[in-house]
N, C-alpha and C positions, 0 to 999 in steps of 0.2 A: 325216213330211211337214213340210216348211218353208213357215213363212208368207213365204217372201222371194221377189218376184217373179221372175219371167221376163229375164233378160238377153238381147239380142240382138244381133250385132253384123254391120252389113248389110256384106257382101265387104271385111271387112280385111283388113290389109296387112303391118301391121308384127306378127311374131311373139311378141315382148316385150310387147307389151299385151295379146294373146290366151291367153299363158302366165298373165300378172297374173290375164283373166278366169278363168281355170279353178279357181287359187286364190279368187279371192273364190265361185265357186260351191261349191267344196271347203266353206269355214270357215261359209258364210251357209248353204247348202242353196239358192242358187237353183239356176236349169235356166239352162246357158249355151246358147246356139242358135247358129250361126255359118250364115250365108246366102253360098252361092258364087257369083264365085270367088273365090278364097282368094288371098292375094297370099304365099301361103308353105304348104310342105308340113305337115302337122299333128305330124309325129316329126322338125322343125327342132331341130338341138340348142339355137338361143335360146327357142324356145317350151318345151322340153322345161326348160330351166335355169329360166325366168322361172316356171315351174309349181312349181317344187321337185317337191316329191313328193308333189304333193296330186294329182296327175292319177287317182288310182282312185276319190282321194273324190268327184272333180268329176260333176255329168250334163252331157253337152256332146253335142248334135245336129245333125250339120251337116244344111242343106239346101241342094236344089240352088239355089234362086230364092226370092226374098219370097213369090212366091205358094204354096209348099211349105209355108213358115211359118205362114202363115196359115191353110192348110187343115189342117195339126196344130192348132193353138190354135183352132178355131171360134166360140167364146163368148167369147174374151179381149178386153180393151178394149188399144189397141196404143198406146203414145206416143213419139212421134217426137220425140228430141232435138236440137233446132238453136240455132243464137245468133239467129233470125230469127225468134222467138214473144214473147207476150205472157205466156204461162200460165208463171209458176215453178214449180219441182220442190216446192218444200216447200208450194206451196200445194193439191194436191194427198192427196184420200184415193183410197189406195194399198189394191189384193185383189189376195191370193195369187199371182191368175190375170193379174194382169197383165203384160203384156210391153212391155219399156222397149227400144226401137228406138233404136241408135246408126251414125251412120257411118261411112267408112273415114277414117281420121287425115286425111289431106291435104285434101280435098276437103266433107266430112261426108256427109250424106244426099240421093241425087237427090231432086229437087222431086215424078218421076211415086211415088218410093213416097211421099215426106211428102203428098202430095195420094190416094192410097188412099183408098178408101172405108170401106176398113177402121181407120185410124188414126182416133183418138179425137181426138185434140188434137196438138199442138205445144206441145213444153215448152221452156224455157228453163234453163239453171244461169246466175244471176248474175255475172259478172266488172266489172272495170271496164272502164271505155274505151279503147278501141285494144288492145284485145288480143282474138287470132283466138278460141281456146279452151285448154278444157283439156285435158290428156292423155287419150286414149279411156278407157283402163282405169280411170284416178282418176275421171275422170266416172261411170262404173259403177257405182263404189265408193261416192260418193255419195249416188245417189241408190237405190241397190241399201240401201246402209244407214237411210235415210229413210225407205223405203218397208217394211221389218225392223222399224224401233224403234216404226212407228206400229201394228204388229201384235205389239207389247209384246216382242219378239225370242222370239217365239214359238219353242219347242224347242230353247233356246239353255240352257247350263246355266251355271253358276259354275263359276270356275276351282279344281281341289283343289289343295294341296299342291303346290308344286314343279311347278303347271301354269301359270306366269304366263311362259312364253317367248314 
C-alpha cells in the first residue's frame, strides 16, 4: 500500500499528460482516476509512448462522471487545483486517502465541480504573474510528491546497484 495520494484528472484531453500520469502513479503508488469524457482513446499510441512501459505498474480508474468518483472515495477529503485559491499546496497536510482534483489543460476545473460539496478546499501551485499554469501532468507531479515526502515516501526503497536510471 502507498502513502501517496489519490490523483485525479477531471475529462482530459491531451494524451501525453495522461501517459506522464500513469507513470508518476507507476513509480509513486498513487491510484490515478480519470473522470470522462476522455478527449482521447486510453490505447492512443501518444498516451501509450508518454507511459513507457510503466502502464502494468499503474492503478488507473476511469469514471464515467465526478459523481462516480466520488461515490468510490466516500470518506476522502477532494482538493481542487485552480490558479483561483488562496490555500497553497505545500501548505497543506496530506492522508493517503486523499484525492487531488485536476482539470483539463485548456480550460482547468468547471466552477460546479470546484464548488462540490464534496471538495475540501481549493488549492493553489504558486507561479508568477502573468502566467496561465502549469503543465497538467507536472502539476500532479508536484504535489503528488508533496504529499509522498510528507508521509516520509513511505514504501519507497533506496536505489541498488546499477538501479540509479
Amino acid at each position: 500500500m502507498s502513502a501517496a495520494p489519490h490523483v485525479a484528472f477531471y475529462e482530459p484531453r491531451i494524451p501525453e499528460n495522461t501517459g506522464a500520469a500513469i507513470r508518476l502513479s507507476a513509480v509513486t503508488g498513487s491510484h490515478l482516476h480519470l473522470i470522462e469524457p476522455l478527449g482521447f482513446d486510453l490505447s492512443e499510441p501518444k498516451l501509450r509512448r508518454a507511459g513507457l512501459d510503466y502502464h502494468d505498474l499503474a492503478t488507473v480508474t476511469v469514471h464515467p462522471d465526478f459523481d462516480a468518483l466520488l461515490d468510490a472515495m466516500p470518506s476522502s477529503r477532494v482538493f481542487a487545483f485552480t490558479a483561483h485559491a488562496t490555500t497553497i499546496y505545500s501548505d497543506l497536510e496530506y492522508r493517503p486517502d486523499d484525492v487531488l482534483l485536476f482539470g483539463p489543460e485548456p480550460t482547468g476545473l468547471p466552477e460546479e465541480a470546484m464548488a462540490h460539496a464534496r471538495v475540501t478546499d481549493r488549492v493553489r501551485i504558486p507561479m508568477l504573474p502573468g502566467r496561465r499554469s502549469l503543465n497538467l501532468s507536472n502539476s500532479a507531479a508536484l504535489v503528488t510528491y508533496e504529499a509522498w515526502r510528507q508521509a516520509g515516501f513511505a514504501v519507497a526503497t533506496a536505489p541498488t546497484e546499477g538501479d540509479l536510471s
